[in-house]
C-alpha positions as CSV (number, residue, x, y, z in Angstrom):
1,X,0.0,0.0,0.0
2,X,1.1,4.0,-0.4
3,X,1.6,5.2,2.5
4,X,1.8,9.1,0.5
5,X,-1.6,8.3,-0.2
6,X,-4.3,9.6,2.6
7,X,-5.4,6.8,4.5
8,X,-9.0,6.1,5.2
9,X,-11.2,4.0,7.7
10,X,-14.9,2.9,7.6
11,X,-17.1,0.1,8.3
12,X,-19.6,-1.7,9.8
13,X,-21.0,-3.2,12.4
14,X,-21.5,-7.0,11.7
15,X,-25.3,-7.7,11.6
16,X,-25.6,-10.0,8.2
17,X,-26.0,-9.8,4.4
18,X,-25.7,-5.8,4.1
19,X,-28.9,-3.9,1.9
20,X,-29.3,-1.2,-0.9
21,X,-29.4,1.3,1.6
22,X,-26.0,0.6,2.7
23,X,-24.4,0.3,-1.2
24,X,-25.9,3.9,-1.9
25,X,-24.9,5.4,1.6
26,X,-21.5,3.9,1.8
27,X,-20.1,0.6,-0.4
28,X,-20.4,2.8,-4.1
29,X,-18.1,4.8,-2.3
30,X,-15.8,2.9,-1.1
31,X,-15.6,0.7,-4.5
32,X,-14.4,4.1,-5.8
33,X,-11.7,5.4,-2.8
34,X,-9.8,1.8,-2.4
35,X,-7.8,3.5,-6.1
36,X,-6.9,6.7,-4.9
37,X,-6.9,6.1,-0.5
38,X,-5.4,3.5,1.6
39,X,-8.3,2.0,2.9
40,X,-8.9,0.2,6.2
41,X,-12.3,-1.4,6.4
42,X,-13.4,-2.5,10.1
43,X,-15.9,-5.2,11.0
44,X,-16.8,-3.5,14.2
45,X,-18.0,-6.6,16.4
46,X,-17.1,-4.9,19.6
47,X,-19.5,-2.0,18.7
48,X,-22.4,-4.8,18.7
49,X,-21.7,-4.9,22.5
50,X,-22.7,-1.8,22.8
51,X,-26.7,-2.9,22.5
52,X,-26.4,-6.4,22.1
53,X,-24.6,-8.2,24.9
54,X,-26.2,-11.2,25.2
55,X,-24.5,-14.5,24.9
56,X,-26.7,-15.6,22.0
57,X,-26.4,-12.6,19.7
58,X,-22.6,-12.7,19.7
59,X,-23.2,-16.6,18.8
60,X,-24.5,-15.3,15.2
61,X,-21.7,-12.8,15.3
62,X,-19.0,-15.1,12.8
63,X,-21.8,-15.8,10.8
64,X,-22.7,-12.1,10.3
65,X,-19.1,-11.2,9.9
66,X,-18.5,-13.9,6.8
67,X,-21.9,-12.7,5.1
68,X,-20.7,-8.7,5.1
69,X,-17.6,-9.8,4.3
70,X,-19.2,-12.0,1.1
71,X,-21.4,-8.6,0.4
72,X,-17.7,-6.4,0.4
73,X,-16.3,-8.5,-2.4
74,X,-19.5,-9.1,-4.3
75,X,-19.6,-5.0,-4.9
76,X,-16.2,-4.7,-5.5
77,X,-14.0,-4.2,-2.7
78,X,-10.1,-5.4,-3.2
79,X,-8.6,-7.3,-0.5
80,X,-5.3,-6.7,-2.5
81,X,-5.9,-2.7,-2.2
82,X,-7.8,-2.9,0.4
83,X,-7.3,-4.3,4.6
84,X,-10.4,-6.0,5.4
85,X,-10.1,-6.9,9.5
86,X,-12.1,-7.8,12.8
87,X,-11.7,-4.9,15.6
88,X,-11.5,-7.9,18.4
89,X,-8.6,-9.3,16.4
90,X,-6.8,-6.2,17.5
91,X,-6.2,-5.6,20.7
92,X,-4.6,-2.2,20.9
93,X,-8.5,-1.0,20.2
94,X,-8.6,-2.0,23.8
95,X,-5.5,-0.5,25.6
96,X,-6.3,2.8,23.1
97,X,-10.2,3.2,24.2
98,X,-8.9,3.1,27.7
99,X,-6.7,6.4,27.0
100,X,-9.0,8.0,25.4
101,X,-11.9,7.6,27.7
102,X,-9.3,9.5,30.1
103,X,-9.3,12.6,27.8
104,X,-12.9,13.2,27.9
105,X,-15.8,14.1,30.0
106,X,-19.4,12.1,30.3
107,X,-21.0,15.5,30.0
108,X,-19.7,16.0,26.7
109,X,-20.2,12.5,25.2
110,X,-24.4,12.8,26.3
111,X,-24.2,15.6,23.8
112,X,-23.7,13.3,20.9
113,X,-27.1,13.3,19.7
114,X,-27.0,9.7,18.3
115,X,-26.5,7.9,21.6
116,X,-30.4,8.4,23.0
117,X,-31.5,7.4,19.2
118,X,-29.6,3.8,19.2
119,X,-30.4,3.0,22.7
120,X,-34.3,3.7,21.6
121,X,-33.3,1.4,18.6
122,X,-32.0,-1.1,20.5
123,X,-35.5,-1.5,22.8
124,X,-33.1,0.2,26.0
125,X,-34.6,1.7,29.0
126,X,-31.3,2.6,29.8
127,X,-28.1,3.5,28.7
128,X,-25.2,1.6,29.6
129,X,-21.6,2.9,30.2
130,X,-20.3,1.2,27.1
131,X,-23.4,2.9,24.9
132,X,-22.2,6.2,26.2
133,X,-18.8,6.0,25.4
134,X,-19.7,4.5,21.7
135,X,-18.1,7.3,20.3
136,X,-14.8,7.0,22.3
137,X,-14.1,3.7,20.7
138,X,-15.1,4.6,17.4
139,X,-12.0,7.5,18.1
140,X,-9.9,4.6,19.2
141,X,-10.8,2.5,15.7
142,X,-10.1,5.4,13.2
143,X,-6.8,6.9,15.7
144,X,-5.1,3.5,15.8
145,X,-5.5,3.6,12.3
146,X,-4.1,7.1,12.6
147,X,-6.7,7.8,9.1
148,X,-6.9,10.8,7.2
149,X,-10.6,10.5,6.1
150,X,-13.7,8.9,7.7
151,X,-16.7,8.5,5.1
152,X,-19.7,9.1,7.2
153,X,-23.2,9.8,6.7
154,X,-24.5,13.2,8.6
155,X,-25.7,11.6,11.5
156,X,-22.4,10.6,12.4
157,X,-20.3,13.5,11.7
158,X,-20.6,14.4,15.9
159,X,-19.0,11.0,16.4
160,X,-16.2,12.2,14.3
161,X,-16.5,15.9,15.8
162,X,-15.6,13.8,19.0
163,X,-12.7,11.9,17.2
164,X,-10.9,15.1,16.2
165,X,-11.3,16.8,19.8
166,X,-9.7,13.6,21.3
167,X,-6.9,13.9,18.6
168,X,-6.2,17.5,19.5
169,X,-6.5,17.0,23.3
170,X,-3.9,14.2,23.3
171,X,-1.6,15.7,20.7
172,X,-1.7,18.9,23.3
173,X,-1.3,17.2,26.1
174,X,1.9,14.5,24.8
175,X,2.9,15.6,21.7
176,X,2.1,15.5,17.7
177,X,1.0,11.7,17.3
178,X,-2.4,11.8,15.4
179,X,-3.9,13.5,12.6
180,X,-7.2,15.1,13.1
181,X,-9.9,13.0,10.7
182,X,-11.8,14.7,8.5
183,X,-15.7,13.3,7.5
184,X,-16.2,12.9,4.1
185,X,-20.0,13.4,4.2
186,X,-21.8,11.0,1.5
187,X,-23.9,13.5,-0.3
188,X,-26.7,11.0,-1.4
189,X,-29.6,10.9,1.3
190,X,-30.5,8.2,3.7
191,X,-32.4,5.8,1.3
192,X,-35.9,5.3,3.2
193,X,-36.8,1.2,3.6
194,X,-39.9,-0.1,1.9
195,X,-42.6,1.3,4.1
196,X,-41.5,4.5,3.5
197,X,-41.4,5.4,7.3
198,X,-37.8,4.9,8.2
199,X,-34.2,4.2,6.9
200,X,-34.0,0.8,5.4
201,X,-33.0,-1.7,8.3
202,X,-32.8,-5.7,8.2
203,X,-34.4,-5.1,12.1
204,X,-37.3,-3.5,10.8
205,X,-38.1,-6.1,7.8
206,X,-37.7,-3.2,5.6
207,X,-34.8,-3.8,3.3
208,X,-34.0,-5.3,0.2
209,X,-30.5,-7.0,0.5
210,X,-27.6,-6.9,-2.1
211,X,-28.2,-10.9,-2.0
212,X,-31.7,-11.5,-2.1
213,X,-33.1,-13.5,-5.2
214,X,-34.7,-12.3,-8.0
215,X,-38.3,-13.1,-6.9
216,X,-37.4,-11.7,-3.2
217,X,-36.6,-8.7,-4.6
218,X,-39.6,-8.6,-6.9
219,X,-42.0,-9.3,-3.9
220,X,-40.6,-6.7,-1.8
221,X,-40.8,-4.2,-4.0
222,X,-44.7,-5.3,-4.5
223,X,-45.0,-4.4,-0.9
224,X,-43.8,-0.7,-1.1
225,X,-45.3,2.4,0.0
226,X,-46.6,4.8,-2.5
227,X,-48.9,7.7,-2.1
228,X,-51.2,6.8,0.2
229,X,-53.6,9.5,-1.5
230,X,-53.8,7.5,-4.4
231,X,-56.4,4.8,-3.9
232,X,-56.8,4.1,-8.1
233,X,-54.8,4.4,-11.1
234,X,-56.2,7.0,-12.3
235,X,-55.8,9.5,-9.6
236,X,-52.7,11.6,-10.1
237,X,-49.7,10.5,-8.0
238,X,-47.3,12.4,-6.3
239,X,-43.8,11.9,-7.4
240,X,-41.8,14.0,-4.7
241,X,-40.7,12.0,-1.4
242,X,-42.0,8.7,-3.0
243,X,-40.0,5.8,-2.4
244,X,-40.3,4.0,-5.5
245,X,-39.6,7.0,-7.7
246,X,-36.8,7.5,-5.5
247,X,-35.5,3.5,-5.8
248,X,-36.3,4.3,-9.4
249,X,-33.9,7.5,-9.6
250,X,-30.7,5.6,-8.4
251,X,-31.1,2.1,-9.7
252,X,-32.9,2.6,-13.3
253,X,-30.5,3.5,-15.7
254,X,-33.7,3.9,-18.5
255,X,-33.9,7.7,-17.6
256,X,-36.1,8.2,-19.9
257,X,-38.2,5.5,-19.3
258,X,-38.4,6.7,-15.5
259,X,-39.3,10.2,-16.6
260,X,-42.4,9.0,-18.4
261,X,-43.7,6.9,-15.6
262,X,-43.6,9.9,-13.3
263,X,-45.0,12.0,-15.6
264,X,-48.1,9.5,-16.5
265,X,-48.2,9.1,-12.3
266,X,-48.5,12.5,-11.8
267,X,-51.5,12.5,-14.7
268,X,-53.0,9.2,-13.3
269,X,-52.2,7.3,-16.4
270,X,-50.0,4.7,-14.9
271,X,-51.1,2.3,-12.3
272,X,-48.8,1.6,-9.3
273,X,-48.1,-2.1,-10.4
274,X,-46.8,-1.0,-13.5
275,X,-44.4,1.3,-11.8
276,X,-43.3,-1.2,-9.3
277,X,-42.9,-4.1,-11.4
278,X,-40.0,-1.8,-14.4
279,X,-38.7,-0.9,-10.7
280,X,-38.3,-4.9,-10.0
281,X,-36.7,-5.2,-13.0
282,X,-34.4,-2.5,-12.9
283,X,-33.2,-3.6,-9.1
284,X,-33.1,-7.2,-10.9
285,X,-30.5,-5.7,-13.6
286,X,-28.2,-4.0,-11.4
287,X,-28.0,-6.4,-8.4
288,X,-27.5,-9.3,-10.6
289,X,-23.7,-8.7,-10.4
290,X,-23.4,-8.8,-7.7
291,X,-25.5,-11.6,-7.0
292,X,-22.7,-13.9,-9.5
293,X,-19.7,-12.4,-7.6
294,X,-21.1,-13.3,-4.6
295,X,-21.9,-16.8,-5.5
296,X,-18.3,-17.4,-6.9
297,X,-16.7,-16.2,-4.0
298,X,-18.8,-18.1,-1.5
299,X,-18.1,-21.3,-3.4
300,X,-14.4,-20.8,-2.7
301,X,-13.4,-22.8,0.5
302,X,-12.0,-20.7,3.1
303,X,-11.3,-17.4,1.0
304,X,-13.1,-15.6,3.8
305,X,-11.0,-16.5,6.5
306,X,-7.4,-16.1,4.0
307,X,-8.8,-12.1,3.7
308,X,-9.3,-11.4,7.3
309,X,-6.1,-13.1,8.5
310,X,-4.2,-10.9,6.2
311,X,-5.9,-7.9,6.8
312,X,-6.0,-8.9,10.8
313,X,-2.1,-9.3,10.3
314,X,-1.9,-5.7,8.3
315,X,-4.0,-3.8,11.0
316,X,-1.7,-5.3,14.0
317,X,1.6,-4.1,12.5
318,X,-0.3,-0.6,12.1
319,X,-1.9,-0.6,15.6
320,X,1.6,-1.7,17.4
321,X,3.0,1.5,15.3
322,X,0.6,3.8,16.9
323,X,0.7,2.4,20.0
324,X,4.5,2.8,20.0
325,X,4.5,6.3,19.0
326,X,1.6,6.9,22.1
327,X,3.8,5.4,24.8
328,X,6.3,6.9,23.6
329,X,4.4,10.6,23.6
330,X,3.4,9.8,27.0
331,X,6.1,8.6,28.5
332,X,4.6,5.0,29.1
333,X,8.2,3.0,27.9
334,X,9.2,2.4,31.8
335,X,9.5,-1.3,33.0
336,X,9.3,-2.5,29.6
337,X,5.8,-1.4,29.3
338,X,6.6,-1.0,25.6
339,X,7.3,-4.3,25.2
């Protein structure tokens, strides 16, 4: 890798096959930056301790890990240009979240607006200490990394606002060690789930996933919301904030096919079937792909595991780097601390 080249770090935490929502808010994006970034891609199981601690949803956790990984090379993601690793398979996370969580105050972590929305997501009455120092390891993830960029969606640019004051404080308080991250906010909206209500999420049977089968996908997208105004075809539609022109806007490349159903919608010459069906067929076409990559790759004994003990082994030899350079800032090298 080029190490003149800015480095970057995103992922995910590891919840299964990964949706549409996430190839339009993040994976597009990341397809693209592996050629000009050095790119670190985390599969952030800790984080799922955060809401989900119990002993039986970290049992589906290796499964969930092996199906985003699957999902990562079906769209397009390198593991040659590209370090693909498990955040538990590094322990400097660990001994780096500890420092951090030194360097700032409770009072200014329960400003992160986020926190009260994913402990309402995650049915919480309340909020554990781990939950309100989310944000501290996520500093810990993209500092050990010691990244340039973090792709983020708007929501989470206060997580990264926290990132960048724990970068200054420390680099105040021991020394130049980090860079402060910049976001690189996606500019493409959160893509709404099938009922229209909320952002698409495999928790709230809602999505259509980058692996689902033709006839999955085609059922789904039977079942999405429209304009609830419209009770026949021949009442005109409205077009504006409606999912399935929306799907139909990013994922059918016939422009000027889409362009004449919403204008016969908005005349009430087109029925919704008709609509949602050439939608069908469009999310058919471009997810089709993906579904063949996918397939190949799965079929391939053991690839999964090959990627993330190379990109386990890449992250260490960065993490014991930074960690150095930290004790070293600090003044942590006594008793052969520093190993």
């Amino acid at each position: 890798m080029n190490d003149e080249r800015p480095r970057l770090l995103t992922g995910d935490r590891p919840t299964g096959r990964m949706h549409i929502g996430h190839w339009v808010g993040s994976l597009q994006n990341r397809v693209r930056l592996q050629y000009t970034h050095d790119c670190y891609f985390i599969v952030a199981d800790l984080h799922t301790l955060t809401t989900r601690p119990e002993k039986e949803s970290l049992a589906r956790v290796p499964d969930h890990i092996r199906q985003m990984v699957l999902d990562y090379l079906a769209v397009g993601i390198d593991p040659e240009l590209s370090v693909i690793y498990v955040q538990s398979a590094v322990p400097e996370v660990a001994y780096l979240h500890l420092i951090l969580g030194m360097l700032v105050s409770v009072s200014r972590l329960e400003r992160v607006p986020t926190i009260k929305d994913m402990a309402e997501d995650a049915g919480l009455e309340t909020i554990p200490f781990g939950l309100v120092g989310y944000p501290v390891l996520q500093a810990a993830d993209i500092l050990l990394a010691r990244a340039n960029l973090v792709p983020v969606g708007r929501d989470n640019v206060p997580h990264v606002e926290v990132t960048r004051e724990l970068a200054r404080r420390f680099n105040h308080l021991y020394g130049e060690v980090f860079p402060e991250p910049e976001p690189l906010i996606s500019d493409v909206p959160v893509l709404p789930g099938i009922d229209g209500k909320r952002k698409m999420s495999k928790s709230l049977d809602n999505a259509i996933l980058l692996s689902d089968p033709p006839e999955e996908v085609e059922r789904r997208v039977m079942r999405m919301y429209t304009d609830p105004a419209r009770v026949r075809a021949d009442i005109p539609g409205r077009v504006e904030g409606n999912p399935v022109f929306l799907y139909h806007d990013l994922f059918n490349p016939d422009t000027a096919e889409v362009e004449d159903l919403k204008e016969r919608y908005r005349q009430g010459r087109v029925g919704d079937v008709e609509v949602k069906k050439k939608l069908a067929r469009a999310l058919n076409a471009f997810l089709e792909p993906f579904r063949e990559r996918r397939a190949a790759f799965e079929g391939r004994a053991g690839l999964v595991d090959e990627i993330l003990a190379e990109g386990n082994r890449r992250m260490r030899e960065v993490a014991a780097e930074t960690m150095a350079l930290v004790r070293e800032a600090m003044g942590l090298n006594y008793f052969g601390v520093g190993g």
